[in-house]
N, C-alpha and C positions, 0 to 999 in steps of 0.2 A: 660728726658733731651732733651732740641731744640739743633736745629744748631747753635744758639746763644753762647751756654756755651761749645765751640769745641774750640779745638784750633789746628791749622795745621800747622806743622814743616816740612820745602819741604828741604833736603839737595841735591848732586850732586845725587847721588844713592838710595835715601830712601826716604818716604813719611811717615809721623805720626802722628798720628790724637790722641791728647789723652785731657780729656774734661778738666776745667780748676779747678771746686772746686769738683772731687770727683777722687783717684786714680785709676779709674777701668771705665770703659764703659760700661752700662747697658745692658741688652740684654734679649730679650726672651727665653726661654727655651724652650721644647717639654710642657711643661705643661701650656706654656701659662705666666710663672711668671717672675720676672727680677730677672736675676742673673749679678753679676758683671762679664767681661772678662777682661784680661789685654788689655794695650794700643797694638793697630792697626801699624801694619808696613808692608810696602811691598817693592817690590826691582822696579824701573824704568828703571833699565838697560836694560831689554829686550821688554822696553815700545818704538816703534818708532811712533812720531806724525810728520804728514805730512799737507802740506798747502793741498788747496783744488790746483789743477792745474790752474796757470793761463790761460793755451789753453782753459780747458773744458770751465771757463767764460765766454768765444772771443766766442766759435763757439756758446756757446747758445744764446750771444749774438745776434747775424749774425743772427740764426734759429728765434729766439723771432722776430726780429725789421725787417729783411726783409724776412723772413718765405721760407728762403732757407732751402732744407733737408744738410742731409749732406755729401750727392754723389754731389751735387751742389757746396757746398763750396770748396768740394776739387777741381773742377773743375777751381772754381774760383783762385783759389792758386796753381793752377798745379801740384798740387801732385796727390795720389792715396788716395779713401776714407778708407780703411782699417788705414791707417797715420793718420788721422784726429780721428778715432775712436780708436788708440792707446794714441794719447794728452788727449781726452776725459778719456781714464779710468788713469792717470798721466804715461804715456811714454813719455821720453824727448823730448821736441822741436828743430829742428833745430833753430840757432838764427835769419836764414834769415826767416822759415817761421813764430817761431813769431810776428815779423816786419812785414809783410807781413797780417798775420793772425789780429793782431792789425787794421792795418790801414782798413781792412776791415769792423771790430768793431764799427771804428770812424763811416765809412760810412754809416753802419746801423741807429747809432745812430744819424747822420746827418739826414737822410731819416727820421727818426721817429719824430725827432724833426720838420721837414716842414710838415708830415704827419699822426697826431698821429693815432695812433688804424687801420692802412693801411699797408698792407704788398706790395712789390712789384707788379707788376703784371705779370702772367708769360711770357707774349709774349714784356717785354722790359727786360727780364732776360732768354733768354732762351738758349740752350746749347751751339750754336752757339755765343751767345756775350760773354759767363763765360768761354769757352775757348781760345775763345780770350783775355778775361782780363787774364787767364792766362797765355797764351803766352805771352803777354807784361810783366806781372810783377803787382801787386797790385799797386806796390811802384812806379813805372814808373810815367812819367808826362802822357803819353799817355792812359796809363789806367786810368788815373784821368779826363785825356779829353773824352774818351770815356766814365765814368761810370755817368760824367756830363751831356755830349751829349744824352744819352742813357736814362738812368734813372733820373736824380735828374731834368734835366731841358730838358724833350727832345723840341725839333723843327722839326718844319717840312721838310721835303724833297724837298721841294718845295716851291716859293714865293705862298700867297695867300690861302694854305693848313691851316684849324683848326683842331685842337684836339679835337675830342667829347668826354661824358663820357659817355652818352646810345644812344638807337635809338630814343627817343623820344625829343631828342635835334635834332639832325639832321633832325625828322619831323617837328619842328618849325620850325627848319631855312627854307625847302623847304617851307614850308605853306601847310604840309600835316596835319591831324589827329595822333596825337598820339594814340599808340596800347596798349590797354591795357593788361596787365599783364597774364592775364586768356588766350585771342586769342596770344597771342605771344610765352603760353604754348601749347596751339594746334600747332604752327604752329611748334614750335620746333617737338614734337613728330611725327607731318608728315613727314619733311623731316627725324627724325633720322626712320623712318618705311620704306622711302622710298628706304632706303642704306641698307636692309635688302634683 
């Protein structure tokens, strides 16, 4: 017999599965043969189903799309990460810091959207500006002006100052040689031998 020929009766307290053209439910035996059993009942009462937590979606969000861990996030939300890792396995949210947590969310998925397959970088997210976003407040206008200022659009400190992305832009502009890849690994390894 398929799952076709089943039929399932869900009351407030009961579940019954009983097939529709034969009174019995077929079943295996120890020997391998079909024997009929009576129709299938079970009690739901002590069944609890639970949503998946909206927090845990937020922070993986946040982790996924700006590759924050999640001593970081809490940072960013000024809470403690132990808090963030209680949302994560479904312990209740404060409603300020879902709010809060959310709007974070949006910002990830802001950032991914201008930047796909990029995660922040750490030196315009570093411990210093995430606990500053959290002393202001996620939800704050000022933390929106800072995460702006900072991350999503930064500017320069100064009139005249460009933003590079490697060294070998900044050798164009001067009119130097670009370094290639292989000597740029030596030279790292020198200086890290040299701090030894």
């Amino acid at each position: 017999m398929n799952a076709e020929s089943m039929t399932f009766s869900v009351t407030g307290t009961g579940f019954r599965a009983s097939p529709t053209a034969a009174p019995h439910w077929p079943h295996l035996d120890g020997t391998g043969s079909l024997v009929p059993i009576p129709e299938l009942e079970c009690d739901l009462t002590s069944l609890h189903l639970q949503a998946r937590p909206a927090a845990e979606g937020l922070v993986r969000c946040v982790q996924d799309k700006l590759g924050l861990t999640i001593g970081q996030t809490a940072k960013a939300l000024g809470c403690s990460r132990q808090a963030v890792h209680g949302w994560m396995r479904g312990k209740p949210v404060d409603p300020d810091n879902l709010a809060n947590l959310r709007r974070l969310a949006d910002w990830a998925v802001e950032w991914s959207g201008l930047h796909p397959g990029r995660s922040v970088e750490p030196d315009r997210l570093d411990a210093a500006a995430l606990e500053k976003l959290g002393r202001l407040g996620i939800s704050s206008p000022k933390a929106r002006d800072l995460w702006e200022r900072r991350v999503l659009r930064p500017t320069p400190s100064e009139p005249g100052w460009d933003s590079f992305q490697d060294a070998n832009e900044i050798a164009r502009r001067i009119g130097a040689q670009p370094v290639p890849e292989l000597e740029r690994g030596h030279r790292r390894a020198h200086n890290i031998g040299s701090l030894k």
